[in-house]
C-alpha positions as CSV (number, residue, x, y, z in Angstrom):
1,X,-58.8,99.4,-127.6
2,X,-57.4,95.8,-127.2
3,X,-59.8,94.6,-129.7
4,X,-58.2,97.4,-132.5
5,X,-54.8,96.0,-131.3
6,X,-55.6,92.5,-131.8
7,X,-57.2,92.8,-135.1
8,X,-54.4,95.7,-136.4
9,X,-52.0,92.7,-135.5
10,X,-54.1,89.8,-137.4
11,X,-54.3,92.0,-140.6
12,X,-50.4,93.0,-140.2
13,X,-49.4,89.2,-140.0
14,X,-52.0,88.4,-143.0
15,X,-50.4,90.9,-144.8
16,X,-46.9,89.8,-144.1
17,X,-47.9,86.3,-145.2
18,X,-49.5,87.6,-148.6
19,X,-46.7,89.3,-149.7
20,X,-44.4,86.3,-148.2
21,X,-46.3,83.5,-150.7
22,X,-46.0,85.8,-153.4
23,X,-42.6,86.4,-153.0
24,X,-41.7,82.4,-152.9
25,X,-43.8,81.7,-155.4
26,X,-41.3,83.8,-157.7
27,X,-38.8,82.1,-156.8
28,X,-40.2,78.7,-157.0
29,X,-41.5,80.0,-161.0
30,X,-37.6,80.0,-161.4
31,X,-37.1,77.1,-160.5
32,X,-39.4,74.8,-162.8
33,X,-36.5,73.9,-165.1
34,X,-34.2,72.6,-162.3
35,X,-37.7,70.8,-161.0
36,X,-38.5,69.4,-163.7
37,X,-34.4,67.9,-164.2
38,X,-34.8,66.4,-160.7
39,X,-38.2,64.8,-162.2
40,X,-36.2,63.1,-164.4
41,X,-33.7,61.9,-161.7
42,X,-36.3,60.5,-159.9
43,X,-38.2,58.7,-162.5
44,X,-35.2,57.1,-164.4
45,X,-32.9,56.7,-161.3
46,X,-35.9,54.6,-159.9
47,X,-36.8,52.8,-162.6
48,X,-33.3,51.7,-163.4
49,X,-32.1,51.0,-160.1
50,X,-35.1,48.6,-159.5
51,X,-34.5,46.9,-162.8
52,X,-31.0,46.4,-161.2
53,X,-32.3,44.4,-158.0
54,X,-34.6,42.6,-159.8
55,X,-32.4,41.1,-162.4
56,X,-29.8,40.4,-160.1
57,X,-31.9,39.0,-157.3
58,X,-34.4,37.1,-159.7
59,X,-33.1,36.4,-163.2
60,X,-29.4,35.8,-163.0
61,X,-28.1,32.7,-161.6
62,X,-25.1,34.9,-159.1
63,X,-24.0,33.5,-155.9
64,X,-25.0,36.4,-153.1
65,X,-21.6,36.7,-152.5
66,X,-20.3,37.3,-155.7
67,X,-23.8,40.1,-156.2
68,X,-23.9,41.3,-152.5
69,X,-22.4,44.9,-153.6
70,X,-24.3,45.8,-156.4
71,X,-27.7,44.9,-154.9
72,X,-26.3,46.6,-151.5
73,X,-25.5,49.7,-154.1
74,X,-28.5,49.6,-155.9
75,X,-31.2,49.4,-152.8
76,X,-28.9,53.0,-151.8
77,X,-29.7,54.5,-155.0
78,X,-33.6,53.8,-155.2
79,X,-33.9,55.2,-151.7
80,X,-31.9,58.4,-153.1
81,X,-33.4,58.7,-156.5
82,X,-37.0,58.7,-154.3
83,X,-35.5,60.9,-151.1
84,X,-33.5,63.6,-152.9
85,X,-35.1,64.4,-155.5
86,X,-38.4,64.9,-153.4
87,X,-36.9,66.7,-150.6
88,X,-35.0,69.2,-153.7
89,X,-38.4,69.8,-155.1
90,X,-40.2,70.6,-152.3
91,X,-37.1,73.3,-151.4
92,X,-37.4,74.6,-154.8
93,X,-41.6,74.9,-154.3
94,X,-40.9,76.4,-151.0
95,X,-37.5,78.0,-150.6
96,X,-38.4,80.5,-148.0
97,X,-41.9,79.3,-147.3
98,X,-41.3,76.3,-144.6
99,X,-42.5,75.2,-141.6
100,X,-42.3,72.2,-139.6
101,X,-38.7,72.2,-137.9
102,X,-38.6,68.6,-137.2
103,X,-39.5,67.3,-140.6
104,X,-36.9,69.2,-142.1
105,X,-34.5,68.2,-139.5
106,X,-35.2,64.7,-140.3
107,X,-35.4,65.2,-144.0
108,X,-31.7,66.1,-144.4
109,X,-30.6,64.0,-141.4
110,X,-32.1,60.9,-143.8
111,X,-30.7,62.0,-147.6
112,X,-27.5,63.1,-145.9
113,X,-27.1,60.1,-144.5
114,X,-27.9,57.4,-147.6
115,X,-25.7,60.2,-149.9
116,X,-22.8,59.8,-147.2
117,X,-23.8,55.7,-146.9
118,X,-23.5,55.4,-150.9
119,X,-19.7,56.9,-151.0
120,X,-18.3,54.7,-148.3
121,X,-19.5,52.4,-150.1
122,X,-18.1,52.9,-153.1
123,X,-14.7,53.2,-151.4
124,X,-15.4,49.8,-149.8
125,X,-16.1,48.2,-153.0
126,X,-12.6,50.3,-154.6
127,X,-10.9,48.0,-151.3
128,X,-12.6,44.6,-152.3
129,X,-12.0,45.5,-156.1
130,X,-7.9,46.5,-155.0
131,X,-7.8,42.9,-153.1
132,X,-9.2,41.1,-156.1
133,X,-7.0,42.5,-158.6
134,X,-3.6,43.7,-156.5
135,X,-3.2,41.2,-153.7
136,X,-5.3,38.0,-155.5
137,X,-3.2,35.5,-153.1
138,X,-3.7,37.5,-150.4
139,X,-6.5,37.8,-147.4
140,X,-10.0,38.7,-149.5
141,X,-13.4,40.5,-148.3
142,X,-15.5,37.3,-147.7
143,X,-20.0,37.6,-146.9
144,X,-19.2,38.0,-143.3
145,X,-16.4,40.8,-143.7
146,X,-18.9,42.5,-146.6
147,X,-21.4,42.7,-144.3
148,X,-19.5,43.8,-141.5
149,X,-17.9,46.7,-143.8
150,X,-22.0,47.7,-144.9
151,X,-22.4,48.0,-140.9
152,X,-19.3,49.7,-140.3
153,X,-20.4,52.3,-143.3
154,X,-23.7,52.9,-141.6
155,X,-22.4,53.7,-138.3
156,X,-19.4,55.9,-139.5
157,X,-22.4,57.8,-141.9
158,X,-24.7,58.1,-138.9
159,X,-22.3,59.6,-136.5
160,X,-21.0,62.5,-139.0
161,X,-24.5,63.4,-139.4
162,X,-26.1,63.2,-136.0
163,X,-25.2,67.2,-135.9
164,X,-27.3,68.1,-138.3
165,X,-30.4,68.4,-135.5
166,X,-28.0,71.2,-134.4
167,X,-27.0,73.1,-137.2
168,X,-29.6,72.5,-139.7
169,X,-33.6,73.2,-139.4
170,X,-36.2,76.2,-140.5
171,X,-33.8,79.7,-140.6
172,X,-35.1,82.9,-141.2
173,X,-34.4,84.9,-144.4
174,X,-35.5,88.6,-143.8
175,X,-36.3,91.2,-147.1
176,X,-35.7,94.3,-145.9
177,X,-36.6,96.2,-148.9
178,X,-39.6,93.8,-149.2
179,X,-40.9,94.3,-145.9
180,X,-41.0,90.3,-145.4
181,X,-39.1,87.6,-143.4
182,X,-39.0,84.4,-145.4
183,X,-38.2,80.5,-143.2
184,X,-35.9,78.7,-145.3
185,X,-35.2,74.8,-144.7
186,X,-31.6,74.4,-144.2
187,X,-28.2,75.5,-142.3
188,X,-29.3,77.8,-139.9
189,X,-28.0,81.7,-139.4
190,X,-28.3,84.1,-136.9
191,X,-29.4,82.9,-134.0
192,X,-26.3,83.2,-132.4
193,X,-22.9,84.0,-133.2
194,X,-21.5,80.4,-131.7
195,X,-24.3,78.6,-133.7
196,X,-23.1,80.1,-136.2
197,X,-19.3,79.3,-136.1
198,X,-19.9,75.8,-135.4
199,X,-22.0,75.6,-138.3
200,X,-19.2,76.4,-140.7
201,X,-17.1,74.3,-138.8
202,X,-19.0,71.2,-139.1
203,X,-19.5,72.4,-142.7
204,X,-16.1,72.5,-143.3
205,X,-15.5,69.2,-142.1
206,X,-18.1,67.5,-144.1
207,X,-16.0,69.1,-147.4
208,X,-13.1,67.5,-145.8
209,X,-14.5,64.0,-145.3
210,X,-15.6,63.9,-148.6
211,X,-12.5,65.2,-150.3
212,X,-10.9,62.7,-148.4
213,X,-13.3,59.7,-149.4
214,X,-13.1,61.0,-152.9
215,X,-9.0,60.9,-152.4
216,X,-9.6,57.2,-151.2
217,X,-11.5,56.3,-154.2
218,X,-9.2,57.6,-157.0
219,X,-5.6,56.3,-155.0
220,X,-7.7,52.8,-155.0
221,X,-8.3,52.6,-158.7
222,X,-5.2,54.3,-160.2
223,X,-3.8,51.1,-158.6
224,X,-6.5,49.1,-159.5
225,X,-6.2,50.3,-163.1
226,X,-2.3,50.3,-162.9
227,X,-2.1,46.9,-162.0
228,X,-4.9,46.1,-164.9
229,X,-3.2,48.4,-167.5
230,X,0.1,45.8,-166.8
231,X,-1.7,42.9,-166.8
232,X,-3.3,43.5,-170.0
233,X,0.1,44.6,-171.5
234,X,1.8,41.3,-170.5
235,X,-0.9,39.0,-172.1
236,X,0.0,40.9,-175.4
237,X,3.5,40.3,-175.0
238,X,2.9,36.7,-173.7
239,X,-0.4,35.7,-175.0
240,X,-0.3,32.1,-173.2
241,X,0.5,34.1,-170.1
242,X,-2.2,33.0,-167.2
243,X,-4.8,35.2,-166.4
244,X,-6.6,35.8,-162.8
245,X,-10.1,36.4,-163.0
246,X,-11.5,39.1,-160.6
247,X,-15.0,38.8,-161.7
248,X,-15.9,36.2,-158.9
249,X,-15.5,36.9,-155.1
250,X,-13.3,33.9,-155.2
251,X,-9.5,33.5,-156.2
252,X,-9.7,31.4,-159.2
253,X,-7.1,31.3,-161.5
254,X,-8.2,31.0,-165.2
255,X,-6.3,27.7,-165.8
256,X,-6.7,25.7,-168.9
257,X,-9.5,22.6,-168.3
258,X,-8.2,19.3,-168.8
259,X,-9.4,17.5,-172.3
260,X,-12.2,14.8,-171.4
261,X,-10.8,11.9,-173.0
262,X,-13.0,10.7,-175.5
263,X,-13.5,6.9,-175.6
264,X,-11.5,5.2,-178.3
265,X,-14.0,3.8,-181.1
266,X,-13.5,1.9,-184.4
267,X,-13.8,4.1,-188.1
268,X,-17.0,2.7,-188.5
269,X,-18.5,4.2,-185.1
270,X,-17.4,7.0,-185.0
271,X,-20.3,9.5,-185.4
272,X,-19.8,13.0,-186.4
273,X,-21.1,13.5,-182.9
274,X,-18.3,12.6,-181.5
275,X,-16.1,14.4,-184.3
276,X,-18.0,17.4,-182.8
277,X,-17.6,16.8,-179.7
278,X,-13.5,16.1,-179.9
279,X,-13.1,19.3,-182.0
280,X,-15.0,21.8,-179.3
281,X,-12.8,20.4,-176.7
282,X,-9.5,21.2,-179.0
283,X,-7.2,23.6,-177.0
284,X,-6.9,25.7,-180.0
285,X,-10.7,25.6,-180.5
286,X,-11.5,26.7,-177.2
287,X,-12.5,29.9,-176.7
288,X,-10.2,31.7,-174.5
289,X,-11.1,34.9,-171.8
290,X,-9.7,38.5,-173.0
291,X,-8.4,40.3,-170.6
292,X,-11.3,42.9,-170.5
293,X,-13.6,40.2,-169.7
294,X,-11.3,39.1,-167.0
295,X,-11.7,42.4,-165.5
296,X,-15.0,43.5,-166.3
297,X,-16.6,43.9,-162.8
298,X,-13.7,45.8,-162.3
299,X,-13.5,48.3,-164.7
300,X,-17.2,48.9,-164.5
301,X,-16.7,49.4,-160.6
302,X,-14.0,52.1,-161.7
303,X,-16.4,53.7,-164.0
304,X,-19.6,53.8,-161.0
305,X,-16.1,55.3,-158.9
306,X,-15.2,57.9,-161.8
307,X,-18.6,59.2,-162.3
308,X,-19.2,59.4,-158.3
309,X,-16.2,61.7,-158.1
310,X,-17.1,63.8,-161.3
311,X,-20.7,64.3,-160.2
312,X,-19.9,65.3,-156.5
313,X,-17.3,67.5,-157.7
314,X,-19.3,70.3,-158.8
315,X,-21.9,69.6,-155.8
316,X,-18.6,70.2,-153.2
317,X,-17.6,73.1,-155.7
318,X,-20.5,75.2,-155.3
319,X,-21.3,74.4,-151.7
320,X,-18.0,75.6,-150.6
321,X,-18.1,78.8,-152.6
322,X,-21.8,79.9,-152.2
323,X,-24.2,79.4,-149.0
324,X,-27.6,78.6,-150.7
325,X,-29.3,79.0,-147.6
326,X,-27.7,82.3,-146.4
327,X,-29.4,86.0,-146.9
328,X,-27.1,87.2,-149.6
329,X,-28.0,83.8,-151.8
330,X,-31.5,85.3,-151.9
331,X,-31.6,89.2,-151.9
332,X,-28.2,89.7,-153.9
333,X,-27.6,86.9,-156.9
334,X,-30.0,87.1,-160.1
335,X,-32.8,84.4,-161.0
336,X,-29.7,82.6,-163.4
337,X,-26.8,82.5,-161.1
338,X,-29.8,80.9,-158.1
339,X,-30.6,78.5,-160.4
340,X,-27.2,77.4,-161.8
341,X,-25.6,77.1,-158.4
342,X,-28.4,75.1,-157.3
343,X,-28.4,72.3,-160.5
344,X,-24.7,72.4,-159.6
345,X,-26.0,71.8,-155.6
346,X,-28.1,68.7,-157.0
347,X,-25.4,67.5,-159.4
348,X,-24.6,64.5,-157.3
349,X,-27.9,63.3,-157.5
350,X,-27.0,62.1,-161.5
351,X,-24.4,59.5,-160.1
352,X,-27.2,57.2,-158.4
353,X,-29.2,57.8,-161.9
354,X,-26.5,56.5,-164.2
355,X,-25.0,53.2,-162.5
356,X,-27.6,50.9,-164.3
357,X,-26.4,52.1,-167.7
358,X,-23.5,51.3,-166.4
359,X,-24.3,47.3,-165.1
360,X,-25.6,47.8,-169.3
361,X,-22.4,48.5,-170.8
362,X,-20.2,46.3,-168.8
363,X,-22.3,42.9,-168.2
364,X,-23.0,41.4,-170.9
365,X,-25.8,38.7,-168.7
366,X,-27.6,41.3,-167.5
367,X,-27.8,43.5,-171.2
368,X,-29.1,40.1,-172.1
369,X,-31.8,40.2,-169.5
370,X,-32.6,43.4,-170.1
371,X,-33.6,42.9,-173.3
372,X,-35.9,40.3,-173.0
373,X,-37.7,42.2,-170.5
374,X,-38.1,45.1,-172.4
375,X,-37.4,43.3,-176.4
């Protein structure tokens, strides 16, 4: 009799796995599209980003100090182009087909973490950029407060996220009219009513710390680009008006170099070298800074800052309005309406993918550099 029992109970839980693989392999069918998007991040976000530290680390003649942010920046978005893309494909592959409670834990205590990591950081770069351009004469961000702001950011990330090992691991999605209980990798449900409500709390408050980071970032720039915006319009009212450069790390005003005096020389020495040479050191000759390339690491920090905040905005969006990892996301909403809220889930992903086209656009050294790499 107990051998009938034991081997009605292996078939039943074969059984219940058959139809349980079949099921996720429907959904993961679905998915290819949004897979094969995420290939994309992963490939070009990695490939760019590493172009990034390795023209700015090898081929450009920057002081540290002066390229400590963007390497910082772009080491962040390798390790998310390769983490969070991987641990969104192998959801989509297996959405309610996962094991391994740890390694899920772990998996969205690390891309949390470096996603959190990256938007401090842009917020501490909107602070060094508001120093540089609002308050030039004032205190600035020197190495040794840089790095003590990257430490800061790594702390403050890791604390918010340590309670993800409570609220987050495998959770159980149960198909009723299917006969099947699926394991899903994410915020967990029902397995107690206090788990539960502290699981939406802490939800809520990770909304709230990023709306507020997001707030930080844009009330940094508008005054950023306010101040800019006024600069700009004064050199075109007073074109021999001085102009700050915010480029470097360092306050430097650009101030107009003293004329080398050339030595005096009779008619009959004097080469058309030296004719050359007088006439490129001519004030009026002299080629003189606009105010865009004053402000160029500037504005192209705003951009990285803009594009942060318009890709993380439908991410927030959708995660506030749907639960992707609750029962009615996967017995109630269609095949279409899964799949757009989840690209609109893994938006935030593009914003580590795009800031090398952005380094393209606004440095002129390293376009250079890029194309004789690549031309």
């Amino acid at each position: 009799m107990s051998v009938i029992m034991y081997t009605t109970i292996i078939n039943d839980s074969t059984s219940h796995e058959a139809k349980l693989e079949e099921l996720n392999s429907q959904f993961a069918i679905s998915f290819i599209v949004i897979d094969v998007i995420l290939g994309f991040y992963f490939l070009f976000g990695v490939l760019g980003n590493a172009i990034v530290i390795y023209i700015y680390s090898f081929r450009l003649h920057v002081k540290l100090d002066d390229k400590f942010f963007i390497l910082v920046l772009a080491v962040m978005d390798v390790i998310v182009c390769v983490t969070g893309p991987t641990f969104c494909i192998v959801r989509n592959v297996f959405p309610i087909y996962m094991d391994m409670n740890l390694v899920c834990k772990l998996s969205w205590f690390f891309t949390r973490n470096m996603n959190g990591a990256s938007g401090l950081l842009i917020l501490v770069i909107g602070l060094q950029r508001f120093l540089k351009v609002c308050r030039p004469f004032g205190r600035q961000m020197t190495k040794k407060y840089k790095i003590l702001a990257l430490l800061v950011t790594v702390i403050i990330t890791v604390l918010i996220h340590t309670p993800l090992f409570i609220f987050y691991g495998i959770t159980e999605v149960p198909f009723i009219d299917k006969g099947v209980t699926g394991r899903r990798c994410g915020l967990i449900h029902g397995q107690s009513e206090t788990l539960d409500f502290y699981g939406k709390v802490y939800l809520y408050f990770m909304f709230a710390s990023a709306v507020l980071t997001m707030i930080g970032i844009c009330s940094l720039y508008v005054m950023i680009g306010k101040k800019i915006y006024e600069h700009i319009k004064r050199i075109g009212e007073n074109p021999t008006h001085p102009s700050f450069d915010t480029n470097s790390t360092h306050d430097t005003a650009m101030k107009s170099e003293p004329e080398q005096p050339v030595p005096r020389k009779s008619s009959k020495t004097l080469t058309s070298r030296d004719f050359l040479r007088r006439k490129s050191t001519s004030p009026s000759i002299r080629s003189k800074k606009t105010p865009f390339s004053v402000h160029r690491y500037s504005i192209m920090f705003l951009v990285i800052s803009l594009l942060c905040v318009l890709t993380y905005i439908p991410a927030l969006a959708a995660n506030l309005a749907v639960d992707v990892d609750s029962v009615e996301f996967w017995t109630e909403f269609s095949d279409t309406e899964r799949q757009v809220y989840l690209f609109l889930f893994q938006m935030y992903l593009l914003n580590h993918v795009v800031n090398p086209i952005v380094y393209t656009c606004f440095d002129v050294q390293f376009r250079h550099k890029v194309k004789e790499i690549f031309c």
